[in-house]
N, C-alpha and C positions, 0 to 999 in steps of 0.2 A: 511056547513060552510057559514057564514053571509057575505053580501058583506065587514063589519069591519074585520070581520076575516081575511078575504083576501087579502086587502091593508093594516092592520096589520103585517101580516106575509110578505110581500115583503116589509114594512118599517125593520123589523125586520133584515132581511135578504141583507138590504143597496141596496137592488134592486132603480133602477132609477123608481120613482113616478111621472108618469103626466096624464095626463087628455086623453091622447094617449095611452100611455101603461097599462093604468084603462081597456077602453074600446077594445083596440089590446089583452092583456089576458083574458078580462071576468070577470075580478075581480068588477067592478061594471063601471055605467053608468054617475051617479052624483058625481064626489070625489069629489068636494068640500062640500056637504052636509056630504057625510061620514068622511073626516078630522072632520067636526066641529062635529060632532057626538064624535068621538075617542077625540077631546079636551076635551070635555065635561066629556069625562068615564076618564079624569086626566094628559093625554097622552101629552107629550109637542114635537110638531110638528112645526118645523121652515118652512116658506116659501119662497123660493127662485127664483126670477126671473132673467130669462134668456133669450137667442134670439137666436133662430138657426143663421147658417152660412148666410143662407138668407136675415136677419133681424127681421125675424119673434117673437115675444115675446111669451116666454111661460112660465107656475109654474108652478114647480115639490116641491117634500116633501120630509124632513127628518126627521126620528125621533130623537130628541134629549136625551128623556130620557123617560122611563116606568111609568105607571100611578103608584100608591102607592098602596102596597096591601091595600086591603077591613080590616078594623079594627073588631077582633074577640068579637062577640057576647058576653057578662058578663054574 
């Protein structure tokens, strides 16, 4: 499974997306390269910032809608 697969699948799944729980699961190291990868394959990915209780700012991801299937061959 591709690191897309795996931040895929927890967008999927409405799991909480950030740059913390990328690298706390293993799911990959760079999400922000990988979000812009998954826009790219069609995927619409809202960006959302936030600030822990601390102050702290942080992005997390949702997915808003599936990329389009792949149009069949003629």
């Amino acid at each position: 499974m591709t690191n897309e697969d795996k931040i895929l699948s927890a967008l999927k799944r409405r799991m909480r997306v950030t740059r913390k729980t990328a690298i706390e699961h293993g799911w990959c190291e760079n999400l922000t390269a990988t979000i812009a990868r998954l826009r790219k394959r069609g995927y619409k990915i809202l960006t959302l910032k936030a600030m822990t209780p601390e102050g702290v700012p942080y992005t997390r991801y949702r997915l808003v809608s599936s990329a389009a299937p792949a149009k069949a061959a003629a």
